[in-house]
C-alpha positions as CSV (number, residue, x, y, z in Angstrom):
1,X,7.4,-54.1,-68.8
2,X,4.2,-53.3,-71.1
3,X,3.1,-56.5,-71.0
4,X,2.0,-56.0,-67.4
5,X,-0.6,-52.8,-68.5
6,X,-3.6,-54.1,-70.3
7,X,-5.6,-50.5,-70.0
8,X,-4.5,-46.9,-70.9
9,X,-3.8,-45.0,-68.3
10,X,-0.7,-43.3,-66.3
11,X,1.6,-45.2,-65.0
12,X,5.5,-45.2,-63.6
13,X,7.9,-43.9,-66.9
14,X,9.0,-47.5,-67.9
15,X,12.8,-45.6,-68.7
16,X,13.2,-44.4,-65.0
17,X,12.5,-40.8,-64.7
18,X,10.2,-38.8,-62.4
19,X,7.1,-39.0,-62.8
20,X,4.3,-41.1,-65.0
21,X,4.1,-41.6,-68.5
22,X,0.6,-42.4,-70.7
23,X,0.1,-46.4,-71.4
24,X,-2.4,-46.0,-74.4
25,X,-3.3,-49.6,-74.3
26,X,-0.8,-51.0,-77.0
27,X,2.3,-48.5,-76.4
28,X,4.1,-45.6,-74.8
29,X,3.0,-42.3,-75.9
30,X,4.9,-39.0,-75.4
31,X,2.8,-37.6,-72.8
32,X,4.6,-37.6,-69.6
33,X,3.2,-36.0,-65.7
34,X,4.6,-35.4,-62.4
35,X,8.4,-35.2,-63.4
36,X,11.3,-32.6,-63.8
37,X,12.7,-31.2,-67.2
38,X,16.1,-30.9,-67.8
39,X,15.8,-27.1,-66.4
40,X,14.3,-27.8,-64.0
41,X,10.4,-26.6,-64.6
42,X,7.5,-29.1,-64.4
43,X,6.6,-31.4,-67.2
44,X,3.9,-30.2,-69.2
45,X,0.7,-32.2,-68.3
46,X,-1.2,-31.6,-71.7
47,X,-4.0,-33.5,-72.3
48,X,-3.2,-37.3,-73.9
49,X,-5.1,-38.2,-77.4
50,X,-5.9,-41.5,-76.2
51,X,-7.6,-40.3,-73.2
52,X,-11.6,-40.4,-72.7
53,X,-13.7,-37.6,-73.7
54,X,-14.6,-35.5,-70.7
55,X,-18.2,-35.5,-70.2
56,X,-20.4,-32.3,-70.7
57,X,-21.6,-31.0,-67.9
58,X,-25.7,-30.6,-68.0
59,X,-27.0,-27.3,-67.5
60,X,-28.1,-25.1,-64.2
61,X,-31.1,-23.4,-63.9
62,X,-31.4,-20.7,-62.0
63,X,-33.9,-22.9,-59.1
64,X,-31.4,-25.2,-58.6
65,X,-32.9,-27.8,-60.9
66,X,-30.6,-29.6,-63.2
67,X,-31.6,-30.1,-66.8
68,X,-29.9,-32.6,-69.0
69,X,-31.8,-32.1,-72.7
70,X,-29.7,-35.1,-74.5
71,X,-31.1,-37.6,-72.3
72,X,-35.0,-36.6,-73.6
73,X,-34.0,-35.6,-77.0
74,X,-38.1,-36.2,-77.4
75,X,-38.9,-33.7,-75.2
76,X,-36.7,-31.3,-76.6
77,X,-38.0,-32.0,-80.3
78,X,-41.3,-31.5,-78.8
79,X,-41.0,-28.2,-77.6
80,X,-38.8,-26.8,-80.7
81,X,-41.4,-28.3,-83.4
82,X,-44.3,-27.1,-81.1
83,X,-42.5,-23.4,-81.1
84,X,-42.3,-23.6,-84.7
85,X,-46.0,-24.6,-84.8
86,X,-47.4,-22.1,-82.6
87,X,-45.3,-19.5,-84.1
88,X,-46.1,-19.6,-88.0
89,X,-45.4,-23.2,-89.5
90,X,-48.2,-25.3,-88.3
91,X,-48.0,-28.3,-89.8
92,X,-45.3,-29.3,-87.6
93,X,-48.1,-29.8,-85.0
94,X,-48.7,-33.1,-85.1
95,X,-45.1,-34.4,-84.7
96,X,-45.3,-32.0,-81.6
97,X,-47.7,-33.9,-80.2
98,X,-46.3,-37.6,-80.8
99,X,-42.8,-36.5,-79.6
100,X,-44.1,-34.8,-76.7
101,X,-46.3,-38.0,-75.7
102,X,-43.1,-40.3,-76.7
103,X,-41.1,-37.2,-74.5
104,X,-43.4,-37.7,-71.4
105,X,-42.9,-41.4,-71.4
106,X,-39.4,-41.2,-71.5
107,X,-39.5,-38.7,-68.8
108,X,-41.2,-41.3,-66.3
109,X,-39.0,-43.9,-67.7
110,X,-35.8,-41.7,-66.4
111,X,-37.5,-41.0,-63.2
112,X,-38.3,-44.6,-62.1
113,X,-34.7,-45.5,-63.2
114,X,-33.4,-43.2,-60.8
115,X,-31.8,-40.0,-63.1
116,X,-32.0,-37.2,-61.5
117,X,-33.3,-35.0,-64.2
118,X,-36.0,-36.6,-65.6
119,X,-37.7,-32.9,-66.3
120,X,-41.4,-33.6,-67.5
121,X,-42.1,-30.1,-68.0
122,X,-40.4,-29.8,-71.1
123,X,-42.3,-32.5,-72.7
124,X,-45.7,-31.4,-71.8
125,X,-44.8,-28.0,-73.0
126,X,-44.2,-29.1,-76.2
127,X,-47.3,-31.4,-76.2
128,X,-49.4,-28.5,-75.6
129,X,-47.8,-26.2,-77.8
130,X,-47.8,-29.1,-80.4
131,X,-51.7,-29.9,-79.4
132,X,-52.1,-25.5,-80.2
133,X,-50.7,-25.9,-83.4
134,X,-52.3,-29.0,-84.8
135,X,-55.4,-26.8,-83.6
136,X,-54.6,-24.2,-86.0
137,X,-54.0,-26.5,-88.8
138,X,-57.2,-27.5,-88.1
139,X,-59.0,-24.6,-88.7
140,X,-57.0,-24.0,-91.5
141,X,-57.9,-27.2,-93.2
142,X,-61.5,-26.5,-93.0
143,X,-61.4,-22.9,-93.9
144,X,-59.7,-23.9,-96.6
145,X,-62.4,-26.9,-97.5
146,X,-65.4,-24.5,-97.1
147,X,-63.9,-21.5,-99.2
148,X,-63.4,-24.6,-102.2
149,X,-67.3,-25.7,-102.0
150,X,-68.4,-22.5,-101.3
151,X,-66.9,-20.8,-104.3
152,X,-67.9,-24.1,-106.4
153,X,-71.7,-24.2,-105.1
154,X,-72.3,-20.3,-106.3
């Protein structure tokens, strides 16, 4: 009788009782659903080992837009390092800027393919905070530079 289930998945208990039994593919696990016990209470429908990972549902915003950050993990780089950046550390500025550009194509890439949350918002905001930061190191740099000849010319 297993010969006949090449995939895991429920399917009628191959010893005759009530109800299905898991198939995970190469044998019959313990995991039974639908039937009877012995008193007379349902069969505990615990979740099988073999079966698929349930998929994480993305996040709501309060507008109604859905936001799925794994599928962009450039964008969301970009707006973390560009954070950082703005906020104390900025050298990580530049990588801001590169991941929010990379974050921004990616963006349109999701939209022309059809995903529903291709959110190019994020991106940009990081490209912009990134694009502050470099700024800053900037300014930094070249404070730094003319305090140097400055204090060597005198």
């Amino acid at each position: 009788m297993a010969e006949q289930y090449t995939s895991p998945g429920w399917y009628p208990d191959p010893d005759g009782k009530p109800g299905d039994r898991w198939w995970n593919g190469a044998g019959w696990s313990d995991s039974r659903r639908g039937g009877v016990s012995a008193v007379g209470a349902p069969v505990s429908q615990r979740p099988d080992p073999y079966a698929p990972a349930v998929p994480v549902a993305p996040a709501r915003v309060s507008s109604g837009i859905t936001l799925n950050l794994r599928q962009n993990r450039f964008a969301t780089l970009s707006l973390i390092l560009g954070i950082i950046g703005v906020f104390g550390f900025s050298l990580t500025g530049p990588p801001a800027v590169v991941l929010g550009i990379l974050g921004i194509n990616r963006a349109r890439a999701l939209r022309a393919a059809g995903a529903t949350s291709s959110n190019i918002v994020v991106p940009t905001l990081g490209l912009v905070l990134g694009g502050v930061a470099t700024f800053f190191l900037i300014v930094a740099i070249i404070g730094f530079v003319a305090e140097i000849t400055f204090d060597v010319s005198s």
